[in-house]
LONU-382336 format. One line per field, with one value per residue (C-alpha): residue number from 1; chain; x, y, z. Coordinates in Angstrom, 2 decimals, decimal comma, padded with zeros to 5 digits. Last residue first. Layout:
// residues N
n = [NUM|...]
chain = [A|...]
px = [X|...]
py = [Y|...]
pz = [Z|...]
//
This chain:
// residues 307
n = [307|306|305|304|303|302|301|300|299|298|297|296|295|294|293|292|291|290|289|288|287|286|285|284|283|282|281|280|279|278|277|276|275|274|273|272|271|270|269|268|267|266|265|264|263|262|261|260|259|258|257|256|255|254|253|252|251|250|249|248|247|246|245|244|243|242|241|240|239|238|237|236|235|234|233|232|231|230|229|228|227|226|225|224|223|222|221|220|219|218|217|216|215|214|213|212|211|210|209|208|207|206|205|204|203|202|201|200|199|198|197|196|195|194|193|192|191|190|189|188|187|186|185|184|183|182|181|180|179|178|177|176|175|174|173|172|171|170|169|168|167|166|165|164|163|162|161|160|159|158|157|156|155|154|153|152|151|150|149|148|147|146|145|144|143|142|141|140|139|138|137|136|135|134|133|132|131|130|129|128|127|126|125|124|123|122|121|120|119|118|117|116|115|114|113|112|111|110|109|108|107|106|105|104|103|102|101|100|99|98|97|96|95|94|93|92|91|90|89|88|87|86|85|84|83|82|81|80|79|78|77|76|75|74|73|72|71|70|69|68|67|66|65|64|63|62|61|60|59|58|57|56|55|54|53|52|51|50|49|48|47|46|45|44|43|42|41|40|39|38|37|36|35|34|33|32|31|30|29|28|27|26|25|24|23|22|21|20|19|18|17|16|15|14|13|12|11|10|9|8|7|6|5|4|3|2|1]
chain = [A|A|A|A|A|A|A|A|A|A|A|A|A|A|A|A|A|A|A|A|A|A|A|A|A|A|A|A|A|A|A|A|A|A|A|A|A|A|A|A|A|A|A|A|A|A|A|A|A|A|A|A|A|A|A|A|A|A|A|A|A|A|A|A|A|A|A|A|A|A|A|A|A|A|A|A|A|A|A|A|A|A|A|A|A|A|A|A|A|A|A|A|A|A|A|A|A|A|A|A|A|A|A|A|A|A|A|A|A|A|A|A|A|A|A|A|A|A|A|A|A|A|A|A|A|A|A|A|A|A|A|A|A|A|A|A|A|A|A|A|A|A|A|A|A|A|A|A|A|A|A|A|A|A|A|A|A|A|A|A|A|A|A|A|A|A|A|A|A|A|A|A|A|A|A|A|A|A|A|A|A|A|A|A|A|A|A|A|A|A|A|A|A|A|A|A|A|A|A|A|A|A|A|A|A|A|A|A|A|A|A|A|A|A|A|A|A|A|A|A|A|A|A|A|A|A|A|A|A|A|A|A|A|A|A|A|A|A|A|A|A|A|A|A|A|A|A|A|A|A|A|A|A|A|A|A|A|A|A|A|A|A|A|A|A|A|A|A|A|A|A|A|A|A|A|A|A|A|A|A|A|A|A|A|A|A|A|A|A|A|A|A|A|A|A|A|A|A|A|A|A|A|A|A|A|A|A]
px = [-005,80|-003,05|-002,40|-001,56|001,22|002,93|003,12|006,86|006,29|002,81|004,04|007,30|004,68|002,48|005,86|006,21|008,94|009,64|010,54|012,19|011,78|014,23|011,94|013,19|016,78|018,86|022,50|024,99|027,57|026,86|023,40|024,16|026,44|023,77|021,03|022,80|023,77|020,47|019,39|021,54|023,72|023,06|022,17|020,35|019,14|019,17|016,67|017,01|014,50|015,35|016,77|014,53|014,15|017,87|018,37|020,99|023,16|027,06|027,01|030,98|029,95|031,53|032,70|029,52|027,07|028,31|028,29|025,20|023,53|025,14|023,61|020,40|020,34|018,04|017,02|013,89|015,72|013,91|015,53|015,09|013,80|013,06|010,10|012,33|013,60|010,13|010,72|013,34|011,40|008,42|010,32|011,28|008,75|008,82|007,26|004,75|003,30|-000,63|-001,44|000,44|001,73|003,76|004,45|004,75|006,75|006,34|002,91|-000,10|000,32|001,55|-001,09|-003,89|-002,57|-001,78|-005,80|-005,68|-005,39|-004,19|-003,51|-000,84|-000,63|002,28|000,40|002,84|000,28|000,64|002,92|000,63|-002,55|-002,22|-001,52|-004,67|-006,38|-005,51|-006,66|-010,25|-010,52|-009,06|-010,78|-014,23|-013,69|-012,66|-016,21|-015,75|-016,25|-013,03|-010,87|-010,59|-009,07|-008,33|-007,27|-004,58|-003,89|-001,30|000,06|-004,26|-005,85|-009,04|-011,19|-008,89|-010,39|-014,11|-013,37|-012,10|-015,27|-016,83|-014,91|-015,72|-019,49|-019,13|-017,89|-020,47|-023,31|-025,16|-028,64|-028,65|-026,15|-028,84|-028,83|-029,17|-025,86|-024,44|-020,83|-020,37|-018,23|-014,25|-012,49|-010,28|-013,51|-015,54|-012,56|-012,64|-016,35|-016,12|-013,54|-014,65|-014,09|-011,36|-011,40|-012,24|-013,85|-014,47|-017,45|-018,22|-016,33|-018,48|-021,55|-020,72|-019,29|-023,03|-024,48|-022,09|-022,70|-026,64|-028,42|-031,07|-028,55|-026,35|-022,17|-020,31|-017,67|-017,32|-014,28|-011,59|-011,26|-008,63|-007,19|-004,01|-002,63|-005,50|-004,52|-000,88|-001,05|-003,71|-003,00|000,73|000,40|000,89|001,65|005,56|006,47|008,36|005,76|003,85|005,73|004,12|005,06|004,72|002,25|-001,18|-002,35|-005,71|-008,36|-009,31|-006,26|-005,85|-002,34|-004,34|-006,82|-004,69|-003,27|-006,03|-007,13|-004,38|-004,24|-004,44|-007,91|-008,88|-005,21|-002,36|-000,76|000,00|001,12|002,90|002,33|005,38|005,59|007,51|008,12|006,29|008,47|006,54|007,81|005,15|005,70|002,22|-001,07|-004,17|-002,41|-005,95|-005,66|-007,33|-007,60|-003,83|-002,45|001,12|003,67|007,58|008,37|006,00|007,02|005,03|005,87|009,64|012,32|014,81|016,19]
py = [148,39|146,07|142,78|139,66|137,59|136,93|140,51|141,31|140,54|142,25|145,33|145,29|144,99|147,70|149,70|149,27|147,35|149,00|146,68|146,80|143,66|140,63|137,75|133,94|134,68|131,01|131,01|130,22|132,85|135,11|134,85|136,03|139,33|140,12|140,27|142,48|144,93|145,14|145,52|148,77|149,07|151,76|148,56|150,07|146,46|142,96|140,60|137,45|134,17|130,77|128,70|130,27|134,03|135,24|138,36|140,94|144,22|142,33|143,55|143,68|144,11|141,04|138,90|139,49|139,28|135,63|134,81|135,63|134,14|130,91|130,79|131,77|129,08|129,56|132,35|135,30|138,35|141,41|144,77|146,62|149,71|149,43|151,26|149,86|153,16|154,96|152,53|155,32|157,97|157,07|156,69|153,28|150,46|146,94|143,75|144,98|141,54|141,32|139,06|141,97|145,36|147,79|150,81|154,12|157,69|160,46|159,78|161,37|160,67|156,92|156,72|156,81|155,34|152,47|152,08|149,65|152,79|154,19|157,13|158,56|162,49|164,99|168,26|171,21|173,47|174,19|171,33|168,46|170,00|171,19|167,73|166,27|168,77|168,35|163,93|164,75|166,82|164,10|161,36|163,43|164,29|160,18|159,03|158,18|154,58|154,97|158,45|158,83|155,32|155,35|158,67|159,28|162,89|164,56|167,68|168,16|171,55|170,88|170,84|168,96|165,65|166,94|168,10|165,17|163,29|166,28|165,76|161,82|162,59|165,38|162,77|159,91|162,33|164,74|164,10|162,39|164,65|167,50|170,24|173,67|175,12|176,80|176,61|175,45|172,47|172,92|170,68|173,85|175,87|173,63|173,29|177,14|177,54|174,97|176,47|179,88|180,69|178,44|176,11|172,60|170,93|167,78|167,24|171,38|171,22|167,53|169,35|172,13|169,77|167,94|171,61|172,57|169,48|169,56|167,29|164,33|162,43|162,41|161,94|158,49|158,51|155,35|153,44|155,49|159,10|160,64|163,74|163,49|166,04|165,66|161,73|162,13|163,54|161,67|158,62|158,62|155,20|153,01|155,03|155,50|159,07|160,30|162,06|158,83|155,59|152,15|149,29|145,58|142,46|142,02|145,19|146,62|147,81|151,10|153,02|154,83|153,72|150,24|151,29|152,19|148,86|147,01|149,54|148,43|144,51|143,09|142,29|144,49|144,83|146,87|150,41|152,29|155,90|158,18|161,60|163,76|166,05|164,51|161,10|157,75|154,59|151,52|147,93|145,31|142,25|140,47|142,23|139,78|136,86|134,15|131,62|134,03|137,48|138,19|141,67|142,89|145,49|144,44|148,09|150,71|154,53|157,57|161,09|159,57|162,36|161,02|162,35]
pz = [113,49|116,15|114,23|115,46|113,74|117,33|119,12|118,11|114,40|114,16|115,92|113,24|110,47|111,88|111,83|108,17|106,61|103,30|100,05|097,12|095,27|093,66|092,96|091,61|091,28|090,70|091,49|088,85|090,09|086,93|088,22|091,99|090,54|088,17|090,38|092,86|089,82|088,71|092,20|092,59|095,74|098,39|100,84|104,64|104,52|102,96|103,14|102,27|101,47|099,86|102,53|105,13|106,83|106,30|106,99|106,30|107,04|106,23|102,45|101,80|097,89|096,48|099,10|100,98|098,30|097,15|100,25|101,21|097,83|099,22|101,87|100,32|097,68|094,59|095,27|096,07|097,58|099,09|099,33|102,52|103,75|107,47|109,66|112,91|113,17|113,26|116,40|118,26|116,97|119,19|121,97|123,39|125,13|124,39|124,94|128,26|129,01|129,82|126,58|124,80|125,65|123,30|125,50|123,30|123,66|122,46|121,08|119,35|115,54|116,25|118,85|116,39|113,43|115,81|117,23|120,22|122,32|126,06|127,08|129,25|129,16|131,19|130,54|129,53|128,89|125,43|123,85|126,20|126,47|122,55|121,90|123,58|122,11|118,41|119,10|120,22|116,85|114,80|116,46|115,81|112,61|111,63|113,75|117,51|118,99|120,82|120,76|124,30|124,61|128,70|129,41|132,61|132,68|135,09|136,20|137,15|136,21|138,41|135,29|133,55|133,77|133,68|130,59|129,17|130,02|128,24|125,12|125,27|125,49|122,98|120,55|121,09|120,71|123,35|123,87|127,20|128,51|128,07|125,52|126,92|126,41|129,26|128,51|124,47|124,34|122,48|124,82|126,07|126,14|128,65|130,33|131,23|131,85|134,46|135,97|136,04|139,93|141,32|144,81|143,11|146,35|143,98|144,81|144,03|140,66|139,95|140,18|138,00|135,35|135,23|135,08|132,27|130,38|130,41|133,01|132,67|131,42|134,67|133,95|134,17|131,44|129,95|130,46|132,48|131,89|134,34|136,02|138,49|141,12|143,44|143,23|144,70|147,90|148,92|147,79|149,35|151,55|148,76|145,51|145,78|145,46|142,23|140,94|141,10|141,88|141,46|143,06|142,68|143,51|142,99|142,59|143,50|141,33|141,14|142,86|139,96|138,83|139,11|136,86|134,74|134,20|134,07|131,00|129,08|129,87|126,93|126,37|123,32|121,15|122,93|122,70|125,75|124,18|126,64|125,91|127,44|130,03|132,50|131,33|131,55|132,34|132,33|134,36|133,98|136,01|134,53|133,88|133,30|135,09|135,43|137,86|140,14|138,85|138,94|138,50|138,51|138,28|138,02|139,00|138,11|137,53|136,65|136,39|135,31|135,24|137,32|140,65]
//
């Protein structure tokens, strides 16, 4: 048996004409944070909303603690808490009393539980400030709240942190690692933010235009945050062979006639430039360089940019 919490298999959502998700294929792990990183529009929230059983699916299959979703909803969802969109809580009521109503929907069967998630998310428990009052940041801890309050395996969060100030992202962010390292919560949230869900995640989906482009743990694309010296010549082909003959450099890229980049190198670029000059080829730039991981998103996704 593998250790997925949550499987899909070539998952997919068409609005018409119009393929918002298309054959996506995610692999979330048992108590793990699973990052879904995408830009506004690409297909994030459609996705968990079809985990939830809020929009339908087009074609595909999802598997939930190991049990496909069609025909196992009721096993399944009392196991799961989410926050999708906007929370939807009354403004005329205070936190604890909107919480207490959604305990007794809910059927939740254990005394204090209101009073518990309440102190997980940091909120006071019978405070007399209504919903309507609260800001942006105890809005999104209360949502969260109301997530846990039935002590799901599972959290599904739909960009927690969005719309709050720097305190509030960092505070929003500590408890959904302590719920993960301290109570063993398996956590999927989504984010457009990369800062974001590079200090949260194990392990990250990169989606784009509704197409998942790759997804590997979070240490496996620190890899792709490259050092690499950048070469400016004359003639890059023969640059290359000058470096290969002489220092058995085989780690390279060439981007155009003029442009290298050479990787994992131990070799000094004074001595580089030297060897391609005594050779009679032209150095315009030599520069040491680090290829971040928002460059590597902006490579795979087209040019775009993920903040």
């Amino acid at each position: 048996m593998n250790d997925f919490i949550i499987e899909s298999k070539n998952l997919t959502k068409k609005y018409e004409d119009q393929i918002a998700v298309n054959n996506v294929n995610i692999h979330v792990r048992s108590g793990k944070i699973y990052g879904l990183l995408g830009r506004n529009g690409a297909g994030k929230t459609t996705i968990l909303k079809m985990i939830l059983g809020l929009t339908n699916v087009t074609s595909g299959e999802i598997s939930v603690f190991g049990q496909r979703l069609q025909g196992n909803q009721r096993s399944i969802y009392p196991r799961i808490g989410s926050m999708i969109e906007s929370p939807g809580f009354y403004p005329n009521l205070t936190g604890t009393e909107n919480l207490q109503i959604f305990a007794k929907l809910r059927g939740t069967p254990k005394p204090n539980v209101v009073q518990s998630a309440l102190e997980v998310v940091g909120l006071p428990y019978r405070d007399k400030k209504l919903f309507s009052n609260y800001s942006l940041g105890m809005k999104q801890r209360l949502g969260i709240a109301n997530a846990i309050m039935h002590d799901p395996e599972l959290l599904i969060l739909d960009e927690p942190t969005n719309g709050l100030d720097p305190i509030g992202i960092a505070e929003v962010r500590d408890f959904i690692k302590d719920l993960s390292v301290k109570k063993q919560k398996t956590i999927i949230i989504s984010s457009h933010i990369l800062s974001e869900i590079a200090l949260l995640a194990d392990d990250i989906g990169i989606i784009h235009n509704g197409v998942l482009l790759e997804e590997s743990s979070y240490a496996e694309l620190e890899k792709k945050n490259s050092k690499y010296i950048l070469l400016r010549v004359s003639s890059a082909s023969k640059a290359i062979c000058i470096l290969e003959q002489q220092f058995g450099i085989s780690n390279f890229a060439i981007d155009d006639d003029h442009t290298i980049r050479l990787y994992g190198l131990e070799h000094r670029m004074v001595d580089i430039n030297k060897a391609l000059m005594m050779n009679d080829i032209g150095v315009m730039e030599v520069q040491a360089c680090n290829e971040s991981l928002e460059d590597y998103f902006k490579k795979i996704t087209g040019g775009e940019g993920i903040a």
